[in-house]
C-alpha positions as MATLAB code, in Angstrom:
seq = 'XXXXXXXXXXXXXXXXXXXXXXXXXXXXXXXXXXXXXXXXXXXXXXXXXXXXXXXXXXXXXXXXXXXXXXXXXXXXXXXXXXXXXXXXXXXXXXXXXXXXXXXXXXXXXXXXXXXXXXXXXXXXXXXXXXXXXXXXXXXXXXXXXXXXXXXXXXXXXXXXXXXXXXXXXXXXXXXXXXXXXXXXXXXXXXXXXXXXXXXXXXXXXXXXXXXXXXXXXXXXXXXXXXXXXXXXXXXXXXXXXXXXXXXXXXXXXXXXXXXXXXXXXXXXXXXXXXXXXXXXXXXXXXXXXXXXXXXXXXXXXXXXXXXXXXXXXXXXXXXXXXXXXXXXXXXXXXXXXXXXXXXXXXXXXXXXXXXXXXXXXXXXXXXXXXXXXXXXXXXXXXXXXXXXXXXXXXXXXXXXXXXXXXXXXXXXXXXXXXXXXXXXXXXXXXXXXXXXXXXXXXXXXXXXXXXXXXXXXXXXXXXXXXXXXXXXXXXXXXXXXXXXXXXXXXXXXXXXXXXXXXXXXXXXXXX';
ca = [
     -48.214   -4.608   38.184;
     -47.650   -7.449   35.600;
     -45.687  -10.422   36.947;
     -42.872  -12.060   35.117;
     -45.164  -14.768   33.285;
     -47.666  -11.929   32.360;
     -45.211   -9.879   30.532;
     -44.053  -13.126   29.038;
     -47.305  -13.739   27.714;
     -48.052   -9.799   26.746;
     -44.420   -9.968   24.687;
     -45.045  -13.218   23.070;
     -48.973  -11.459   21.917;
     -47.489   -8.955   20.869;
     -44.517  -11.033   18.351;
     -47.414  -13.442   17.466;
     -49.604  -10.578   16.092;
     -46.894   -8.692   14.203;
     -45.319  -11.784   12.668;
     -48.989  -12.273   10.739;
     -50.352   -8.710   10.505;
     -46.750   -6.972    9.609;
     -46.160   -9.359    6.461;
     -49.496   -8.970    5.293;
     -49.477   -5.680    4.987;
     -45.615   -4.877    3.734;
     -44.952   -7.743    2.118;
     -48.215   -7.983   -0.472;
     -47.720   -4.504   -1.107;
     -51.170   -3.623    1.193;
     -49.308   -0.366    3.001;
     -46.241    0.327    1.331;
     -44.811   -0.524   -2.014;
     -41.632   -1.599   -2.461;
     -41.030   -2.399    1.610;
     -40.419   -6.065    2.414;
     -40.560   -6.966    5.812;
     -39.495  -10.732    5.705;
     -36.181  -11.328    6.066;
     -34.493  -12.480    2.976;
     -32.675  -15.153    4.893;
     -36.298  -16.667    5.729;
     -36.246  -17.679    2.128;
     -33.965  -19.461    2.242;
     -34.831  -21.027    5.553;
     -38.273  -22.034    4.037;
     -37.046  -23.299    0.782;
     -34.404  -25.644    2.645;
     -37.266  -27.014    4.686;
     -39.047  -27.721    1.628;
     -36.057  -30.009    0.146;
     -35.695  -31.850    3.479;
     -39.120  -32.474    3.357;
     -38.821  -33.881    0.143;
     -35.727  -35.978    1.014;
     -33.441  -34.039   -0.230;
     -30.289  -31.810    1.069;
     -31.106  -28.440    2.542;
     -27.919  -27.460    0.646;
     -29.575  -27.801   -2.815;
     -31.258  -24.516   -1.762;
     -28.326  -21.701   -3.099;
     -26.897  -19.371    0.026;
     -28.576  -21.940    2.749;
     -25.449  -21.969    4.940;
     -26.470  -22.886    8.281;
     -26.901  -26.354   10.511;
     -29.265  -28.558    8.776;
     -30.630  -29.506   11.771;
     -32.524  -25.699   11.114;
     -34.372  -27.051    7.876;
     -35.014  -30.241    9.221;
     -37.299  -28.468   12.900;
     -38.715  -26.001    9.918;
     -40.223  -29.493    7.910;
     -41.346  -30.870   10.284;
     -44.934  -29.639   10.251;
     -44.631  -30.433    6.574;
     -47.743  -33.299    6.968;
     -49.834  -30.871    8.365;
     -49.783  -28.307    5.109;
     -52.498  -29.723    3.309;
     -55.523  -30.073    5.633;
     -57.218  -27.397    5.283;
     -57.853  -26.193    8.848;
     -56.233  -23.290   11.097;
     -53.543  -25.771   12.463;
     -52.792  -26.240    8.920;
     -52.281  -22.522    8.465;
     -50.397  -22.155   11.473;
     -48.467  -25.329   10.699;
     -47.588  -24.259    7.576;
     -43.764  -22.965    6.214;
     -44.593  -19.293    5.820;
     -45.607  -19.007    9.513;
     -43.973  -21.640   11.495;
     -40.448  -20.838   11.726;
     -41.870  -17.053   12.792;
     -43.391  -18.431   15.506;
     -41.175  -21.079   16.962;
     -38.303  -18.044   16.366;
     -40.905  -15.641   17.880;
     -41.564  -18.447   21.099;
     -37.889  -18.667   21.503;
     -37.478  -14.745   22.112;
     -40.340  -14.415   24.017;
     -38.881  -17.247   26.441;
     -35.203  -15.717   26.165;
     -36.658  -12.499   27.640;
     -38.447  -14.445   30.515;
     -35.117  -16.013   31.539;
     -32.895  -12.667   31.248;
     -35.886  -11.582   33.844;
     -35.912  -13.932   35.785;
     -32.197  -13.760   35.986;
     -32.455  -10.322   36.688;
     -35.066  -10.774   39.833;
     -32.656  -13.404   41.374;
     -30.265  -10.803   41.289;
     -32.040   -8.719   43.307;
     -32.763  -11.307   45.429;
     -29.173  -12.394   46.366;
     -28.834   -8.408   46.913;
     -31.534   -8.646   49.431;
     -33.489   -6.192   47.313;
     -37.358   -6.312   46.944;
     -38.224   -7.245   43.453;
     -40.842   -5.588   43.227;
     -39.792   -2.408   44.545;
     -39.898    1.148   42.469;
     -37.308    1.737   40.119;
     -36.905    4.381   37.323;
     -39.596    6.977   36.915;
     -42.117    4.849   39.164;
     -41.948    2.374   37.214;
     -41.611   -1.370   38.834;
     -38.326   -3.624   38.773;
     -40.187   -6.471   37.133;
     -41.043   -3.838   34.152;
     -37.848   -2.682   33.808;
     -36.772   -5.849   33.361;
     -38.877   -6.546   30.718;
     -38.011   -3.723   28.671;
     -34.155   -5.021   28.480;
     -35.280   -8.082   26.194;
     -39.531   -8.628   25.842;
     -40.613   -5.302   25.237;
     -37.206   -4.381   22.992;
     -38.349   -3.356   19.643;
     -34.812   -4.695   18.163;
     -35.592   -8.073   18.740;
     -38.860   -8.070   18.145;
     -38.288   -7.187   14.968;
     -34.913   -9.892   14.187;
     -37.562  -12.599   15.286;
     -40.620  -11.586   13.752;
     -39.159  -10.789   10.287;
     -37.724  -14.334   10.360;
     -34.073  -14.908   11.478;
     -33.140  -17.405   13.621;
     -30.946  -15.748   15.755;
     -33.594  -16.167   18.956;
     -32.525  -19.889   18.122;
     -29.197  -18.739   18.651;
     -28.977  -16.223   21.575;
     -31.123  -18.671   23.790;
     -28.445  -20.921   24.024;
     -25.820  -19.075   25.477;
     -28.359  -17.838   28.059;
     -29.115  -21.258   28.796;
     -25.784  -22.387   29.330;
     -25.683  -19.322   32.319;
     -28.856  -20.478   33.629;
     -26.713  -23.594   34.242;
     -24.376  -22.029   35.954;
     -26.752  -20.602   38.646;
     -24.533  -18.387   40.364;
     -23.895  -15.246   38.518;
     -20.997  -14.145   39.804;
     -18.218  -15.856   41.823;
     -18.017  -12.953   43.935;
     -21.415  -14.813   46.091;
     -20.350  -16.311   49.256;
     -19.667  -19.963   48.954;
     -22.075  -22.835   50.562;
     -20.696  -24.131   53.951;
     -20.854  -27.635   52.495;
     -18.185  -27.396   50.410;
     -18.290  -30.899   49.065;
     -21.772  -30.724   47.715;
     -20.289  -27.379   46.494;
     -17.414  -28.684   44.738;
     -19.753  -31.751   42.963;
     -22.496  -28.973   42.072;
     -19.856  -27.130   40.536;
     -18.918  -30.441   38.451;
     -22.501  -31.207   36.944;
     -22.858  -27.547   35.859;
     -20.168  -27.715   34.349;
     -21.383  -30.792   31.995;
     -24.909  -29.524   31.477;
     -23.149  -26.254   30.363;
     -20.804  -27.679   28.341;
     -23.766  -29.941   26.292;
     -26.028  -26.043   25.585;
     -22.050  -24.653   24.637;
     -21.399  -27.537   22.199;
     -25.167  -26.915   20.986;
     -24.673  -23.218   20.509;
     -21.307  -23.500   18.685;
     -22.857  -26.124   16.093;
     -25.784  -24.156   15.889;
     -23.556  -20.723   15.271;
     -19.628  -20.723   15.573;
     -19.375  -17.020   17.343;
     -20.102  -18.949   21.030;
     -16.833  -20.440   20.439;
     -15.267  -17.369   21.683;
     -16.522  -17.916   25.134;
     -15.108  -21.269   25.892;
     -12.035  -20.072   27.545;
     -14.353  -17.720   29.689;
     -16.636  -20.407   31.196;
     -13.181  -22.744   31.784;
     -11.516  -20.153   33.507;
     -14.998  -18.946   35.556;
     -15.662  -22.980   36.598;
     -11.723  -23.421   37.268;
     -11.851  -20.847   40.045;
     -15.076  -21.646   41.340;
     -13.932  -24.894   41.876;
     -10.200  -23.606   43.400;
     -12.019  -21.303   45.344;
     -13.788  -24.135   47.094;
     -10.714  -26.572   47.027;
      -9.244  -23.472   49.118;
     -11.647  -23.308   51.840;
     -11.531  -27.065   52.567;
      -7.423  -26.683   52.899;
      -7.578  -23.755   55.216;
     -10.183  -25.679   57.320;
      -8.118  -28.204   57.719;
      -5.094  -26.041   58.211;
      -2.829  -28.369   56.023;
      -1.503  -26.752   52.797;
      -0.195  -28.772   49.939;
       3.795  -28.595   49.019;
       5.075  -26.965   46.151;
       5.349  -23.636   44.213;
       1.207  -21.809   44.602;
       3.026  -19.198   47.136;
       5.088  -18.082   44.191;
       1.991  -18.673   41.540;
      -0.053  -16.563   43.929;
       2.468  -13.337   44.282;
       3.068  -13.418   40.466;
      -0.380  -13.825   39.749;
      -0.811  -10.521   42.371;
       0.426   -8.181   39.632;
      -1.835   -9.980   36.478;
      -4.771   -8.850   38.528;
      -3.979   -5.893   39.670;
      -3.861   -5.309   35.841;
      -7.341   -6.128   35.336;
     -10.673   -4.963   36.456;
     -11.182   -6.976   39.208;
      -7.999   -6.967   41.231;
      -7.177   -4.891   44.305;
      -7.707   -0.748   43.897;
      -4.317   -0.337   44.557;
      -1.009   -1.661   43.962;
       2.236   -1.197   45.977;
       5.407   -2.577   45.342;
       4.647   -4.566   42.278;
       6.243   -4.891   38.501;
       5.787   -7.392   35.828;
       8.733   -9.707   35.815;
       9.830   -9.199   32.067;
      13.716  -10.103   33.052;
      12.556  -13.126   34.776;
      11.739  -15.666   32.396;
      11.493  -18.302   34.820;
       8.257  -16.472   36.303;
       6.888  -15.937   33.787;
       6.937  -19.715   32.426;
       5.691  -20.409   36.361;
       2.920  -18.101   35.224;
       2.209  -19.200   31.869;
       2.436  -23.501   33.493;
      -0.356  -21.633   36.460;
      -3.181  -21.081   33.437;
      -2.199  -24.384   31.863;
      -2.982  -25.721   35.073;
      -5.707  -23.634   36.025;
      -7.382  -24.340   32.748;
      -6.710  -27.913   31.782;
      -5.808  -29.440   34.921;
      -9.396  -28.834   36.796;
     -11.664  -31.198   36.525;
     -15.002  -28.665   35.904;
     -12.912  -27.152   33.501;
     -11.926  -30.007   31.599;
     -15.497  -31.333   31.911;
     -16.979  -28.724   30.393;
     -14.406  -28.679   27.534;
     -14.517  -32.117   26.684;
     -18.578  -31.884   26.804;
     -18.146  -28.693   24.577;
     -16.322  -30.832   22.306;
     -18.213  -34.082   22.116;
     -21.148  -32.393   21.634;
     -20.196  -29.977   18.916;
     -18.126  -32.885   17.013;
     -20.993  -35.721   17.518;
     -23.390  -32.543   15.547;
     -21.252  -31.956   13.179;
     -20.440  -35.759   13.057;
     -24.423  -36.459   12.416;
     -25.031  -33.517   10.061;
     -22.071  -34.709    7.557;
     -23.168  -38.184    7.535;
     -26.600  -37.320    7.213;
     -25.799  -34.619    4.171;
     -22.849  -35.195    2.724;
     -19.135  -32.895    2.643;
     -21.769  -29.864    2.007;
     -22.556  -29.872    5.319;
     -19.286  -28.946    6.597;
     -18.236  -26.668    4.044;
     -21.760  -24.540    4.058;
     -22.511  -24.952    7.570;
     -19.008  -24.650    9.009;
     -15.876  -23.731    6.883;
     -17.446  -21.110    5.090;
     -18.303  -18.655    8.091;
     -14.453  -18.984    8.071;
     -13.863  -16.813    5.470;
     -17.296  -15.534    5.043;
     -16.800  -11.937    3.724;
     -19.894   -9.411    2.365;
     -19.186   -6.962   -0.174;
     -23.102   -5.566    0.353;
     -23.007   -2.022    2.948;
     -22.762   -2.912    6.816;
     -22.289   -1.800    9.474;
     -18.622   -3.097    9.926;
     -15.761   -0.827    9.438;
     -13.958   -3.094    6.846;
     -17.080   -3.849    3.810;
     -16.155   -0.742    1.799;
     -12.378   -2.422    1.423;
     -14.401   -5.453    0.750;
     -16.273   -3.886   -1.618;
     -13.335   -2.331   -3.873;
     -11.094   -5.122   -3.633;
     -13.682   -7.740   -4.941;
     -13.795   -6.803   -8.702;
      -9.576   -6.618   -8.508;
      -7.862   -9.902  -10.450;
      -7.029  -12.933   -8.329;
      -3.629  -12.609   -8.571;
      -1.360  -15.133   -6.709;
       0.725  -11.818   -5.041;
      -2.184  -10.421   -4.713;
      -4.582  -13.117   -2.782;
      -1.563  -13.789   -0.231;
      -1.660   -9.661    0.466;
      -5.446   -9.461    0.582;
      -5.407  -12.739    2.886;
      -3.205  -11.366    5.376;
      -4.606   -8.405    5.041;
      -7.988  -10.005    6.317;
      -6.431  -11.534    9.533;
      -5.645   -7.771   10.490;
      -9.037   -7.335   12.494;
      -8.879  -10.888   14.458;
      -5.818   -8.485   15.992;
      -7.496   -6.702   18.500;
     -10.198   -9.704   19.134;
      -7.596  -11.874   19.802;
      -6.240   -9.073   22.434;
      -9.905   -8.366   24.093;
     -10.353  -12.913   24.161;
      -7.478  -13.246   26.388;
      -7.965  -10.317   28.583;
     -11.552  -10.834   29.372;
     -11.366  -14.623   29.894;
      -8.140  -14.762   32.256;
      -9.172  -11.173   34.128;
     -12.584  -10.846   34.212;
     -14.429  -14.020   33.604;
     -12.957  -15.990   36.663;
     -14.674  -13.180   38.875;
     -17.334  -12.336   36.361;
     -18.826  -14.395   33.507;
     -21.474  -12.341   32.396;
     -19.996   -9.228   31.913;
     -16.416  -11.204   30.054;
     -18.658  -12.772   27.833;
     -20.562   -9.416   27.307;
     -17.437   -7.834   26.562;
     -16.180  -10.301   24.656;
     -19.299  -10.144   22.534;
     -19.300   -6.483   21.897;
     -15.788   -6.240   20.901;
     -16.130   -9.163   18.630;
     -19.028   -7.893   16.757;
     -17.678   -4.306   16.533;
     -14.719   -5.839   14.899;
     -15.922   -8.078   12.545;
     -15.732   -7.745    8.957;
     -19.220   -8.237    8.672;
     -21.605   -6.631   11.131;
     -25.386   -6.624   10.622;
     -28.573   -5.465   13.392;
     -28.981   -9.532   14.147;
     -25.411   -9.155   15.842;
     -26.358   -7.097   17.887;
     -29.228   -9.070   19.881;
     -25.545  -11.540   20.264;
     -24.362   -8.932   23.368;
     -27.567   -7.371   23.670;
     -29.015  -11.142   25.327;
     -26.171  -10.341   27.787;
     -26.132   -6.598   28.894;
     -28.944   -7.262   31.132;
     -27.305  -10.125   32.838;
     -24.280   -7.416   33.977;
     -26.094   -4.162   34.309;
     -26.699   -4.047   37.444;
     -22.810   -3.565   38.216;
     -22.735   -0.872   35.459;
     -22.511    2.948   36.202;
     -25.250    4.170   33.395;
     -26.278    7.175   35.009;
     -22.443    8.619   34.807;
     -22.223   11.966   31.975;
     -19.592   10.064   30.990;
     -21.976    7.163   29.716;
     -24.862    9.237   29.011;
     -22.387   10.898   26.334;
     -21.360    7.576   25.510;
     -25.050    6.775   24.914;
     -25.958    9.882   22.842;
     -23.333    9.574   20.768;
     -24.031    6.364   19.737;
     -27.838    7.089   18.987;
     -26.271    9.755   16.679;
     -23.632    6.930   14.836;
     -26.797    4.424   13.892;
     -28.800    7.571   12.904;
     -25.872    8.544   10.620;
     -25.709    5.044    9.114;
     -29.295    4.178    8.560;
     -29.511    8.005    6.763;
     -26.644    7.051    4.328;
     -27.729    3.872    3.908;
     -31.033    4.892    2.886;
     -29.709    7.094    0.276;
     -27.644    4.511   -0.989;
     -30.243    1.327   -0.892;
     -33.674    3.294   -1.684;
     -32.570    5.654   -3.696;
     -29.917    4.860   -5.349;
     -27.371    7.633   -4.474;
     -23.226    6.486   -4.824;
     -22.888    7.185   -1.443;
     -20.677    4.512   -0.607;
     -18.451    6.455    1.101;
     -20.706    8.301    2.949;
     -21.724    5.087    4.410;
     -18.255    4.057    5.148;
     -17.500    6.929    6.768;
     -20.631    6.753    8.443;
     -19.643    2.760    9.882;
     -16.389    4.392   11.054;
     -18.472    6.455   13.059;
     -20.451    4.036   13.846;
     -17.642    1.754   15.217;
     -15.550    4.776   17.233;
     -18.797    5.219   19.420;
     -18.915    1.285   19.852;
     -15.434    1.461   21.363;
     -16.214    4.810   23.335;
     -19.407    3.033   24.794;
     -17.126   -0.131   25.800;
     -14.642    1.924   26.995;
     -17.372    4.119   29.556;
     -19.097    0.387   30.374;
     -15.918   -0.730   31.552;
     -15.021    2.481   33.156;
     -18.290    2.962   35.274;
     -18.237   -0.950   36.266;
     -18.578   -1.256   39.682;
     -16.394   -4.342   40.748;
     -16.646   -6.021   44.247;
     -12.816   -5.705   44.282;
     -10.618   -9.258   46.203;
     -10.127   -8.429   49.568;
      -6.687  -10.965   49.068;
      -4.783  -11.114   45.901;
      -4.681  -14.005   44.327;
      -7.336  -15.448   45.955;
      -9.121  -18.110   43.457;
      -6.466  -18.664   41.332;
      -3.996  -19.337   44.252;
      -4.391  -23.259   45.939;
      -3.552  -21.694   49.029;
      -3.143  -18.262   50.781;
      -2.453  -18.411   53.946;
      -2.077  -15.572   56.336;
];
């Protein structure tokens, strides 16, 4: 059987080839009229190139709302246009961002396997052993990202989002352990410093990923809280070793942090004897002063935040004073407020939709602007649950979930999105239950939403039917089988449950 590098080379053929044979023959008109397979937004990609290479702003170019930093990579092979020869073709604007996108996805999919294998590996599983239907591990693990038609198709069509999902993969490549769940190193010092320098090196790809696209922002709490108890965890087994345990209130922090775990996934089975102390204000500020701690008060954490930030601000920093205000009111404010009357997937474009022809009313602006903040509701909810109860015991499925929910709940929701969560299923599906009739429902019944969607929005886009609410009531669908597929996930996740509670987020728990 193919190894890992083989099927990296067989998925990156097989992008190369599409990304110059699929074009030619949609695009010209060659096999069907009417069909475009370029991505509009590769337009505008290629156009902004063309003004940087001219010395001009990438901005000049109408709807380019994205880093600069993107137009500037796609001129660079600007000098090589006019030569004449195959590296001039290949060099050129209408094929180079589709392959440096289409490189990028291939070598996203090599990590994810890779990732995947040394999973097996700290199982003590053979990777190449038979999995599903005879077919090998090292397969299967190609078909979650280099053999997936979905994006195949994002990169090849021309949208940068392989740009943008290889960062956040990088960042838990820095990480190297998956899970803190792994049994610590015995040196615990070279432990504690390792833990340090990932945290930097992460910190630089998060402040990287965040410039390049602001949706990693969400996971910043996640990767504080994950490298704040790796590093307590450690701090812990250097105490007990040398049996002296530091004065102060982490008995108390650890019994009222007992109950916040039991609460989430990760926490002990079962619970005896304990309730949330709502008529105790005084715990719960002890509480509330233990995450503050936890958070901002560990050095990985606060090493990875203050990387996050210098390197997102010194970006930014370089792209305004390179381009002008433009650059930070196209390439960051806007995706703010960025709203999209056109049909989507998202739950909320048909209220878009009617309430953008209505007049701009003072009264009525304030009501549709608070209005908007309704969704950030439950994303706000899902945030803080997944990065203070399940990140600290496992990243990659928090920032899975956190992915998921934030995409099913955005006002604007296209297929790119999805490759945002789908970079990160594979990363956490080896503690998933998929084989449940719970899940398999789960699964059917969201093939049936997206077939629903893409037949109303057919009608509606090709030929020209008012189904608009068809379609909306085909996203609703849509987004109750999203929520009924998180809800299974999370359901059939098999957790390696704390044999202590409150162990991590505790300094000390002594017996």
């Amino acid at each position: 059987m193919p190894s890992a590098r083989q099927h990296l080379l067989i998925g990156l053929t097989i992008r190369l080839l599409l990304t110059v044979t699929l074009p030619a023959l949609l695009d010209d008109g060659l096999l069907l009229q009417g069909v475009r397979y370029t991505d509009i937004d590769y337009d505008v990609f290629t156009d902004a190139a063309h003004h940087v290479a001219n010395g001009n702003s990438p901005y000049k170019r109408h709807t380019y709302r994205y880093t600069p930093f993107l137009a500037g990579l796609l001129a660079l092979p600007s000098k090589y246009s006019n030569n004449g020869t195959v590296l001039s073709l290949v060099m050129s604007t209408k094929y180079f961002g589709k392959i440096l996108f289409s490189i990028a996805d291939a070598i996203c999919g090599y990590i994810i396997a890779l990732l995947r294998r040394r999973q097996r590996t700290n199982q003590q599983q053979n990777s190449s052993q038979t999995a599903v239907f005879g077919l090998s591990a090292d397969f299967i693990d190609a078909l979650w990202w280099l053999y997936n038609p979905l994006p195949i198709n994002i990169c090849t069509r021309g949208s940068a989002e392989s740009l943008v999902v290889l960062l956040p993969v990088l960042a838990t490549v820095a990480i190297a352990e998956m899970h803190s769940t792994q049994p610590l190193t015995r040196q615990a010092r070279s432990h504690y410093w390792s833990i340090v320098l990932k945290s930097c090196l992460a910190g630089i790809l998060h402040g990287v990923g965040i410039h390049a696209k602001l949706y990693p922002l969400i996971y910043t709490v996640s990767f504080m809280a994950y490298f704040s108890h790796q590093q307590q965890s450690s701090d812990q087994i250097t105490i007990i070793k040398s049996n002296q345990a530091k004065p102060g209130w982490t008995n108390l922090l650890s019994e009222s942090m007992q109950y916040l775990e039991n609460c989430f996934c990760c926490g002990p089975s079962k619970s005896v004897g304990n309730t949330f102390p709502w008529r105790h204000p005084v715990r719960i500020l002890v509480m509330a002063m233990l995450w503050v701690e936890r958070l901002f008060m560990t050095m990985s954490s606060v090493l990875f935040l203050v990387f996050t930030l210098a390197t997102t601000m010194g970006l930014t920093y370089a792209a305004v004073q390179s381009y002008g205000r433009e650059a930070w009111e196209e390439g960051l404010l806007y995706h703010f407020q960025r709203v999209d009357h056109r049909h989507n997937y998202s739950i909320y474009w048909y209220w878009i939709y009617l309430s953008r022809g209505r007049a701009a009313t003072s009264a009525l602006s304030t009501s549709a602007s608070l209005w908007g903040h309704i969704p950030t509701i439950p994303q706000i909810f899902i945030l803080g649950f997944t990065s203070l109860g399940i990140a600290p015991y496992d990243l990659t499925l928090a920032l899975f979930v956190q992915t998921f929910a934030f995409v099913a709940f955005n006002k604007v929701m296209t297929a790119q999105y999805f490759t945002w969560y789908l970079c990160l299923l594979p990363l956490c599906s080896d503690r998933i239950s998929w084989r449940s009739k719970r899940m398999l429902a789960s699964l059917a019944l969201l093939g049936v939403s997206i077939v629903s969607w893409l037949l109303s929005a057919f009608t509606l886009e090709m030929l020209g039917w008012r189904t608009h609410r068809h379609v909306w009531l085909a996203s609703m669908f849509f987004f109750i089988a999203n929520i009924n597929l998180l809800v299974s996930i999370l359901d059939g996740y098999k957790s390696k449950k704390m044999s202590v509670p409150g162990q991590g987020w505790a300094k000390v728990k002594l017996t």
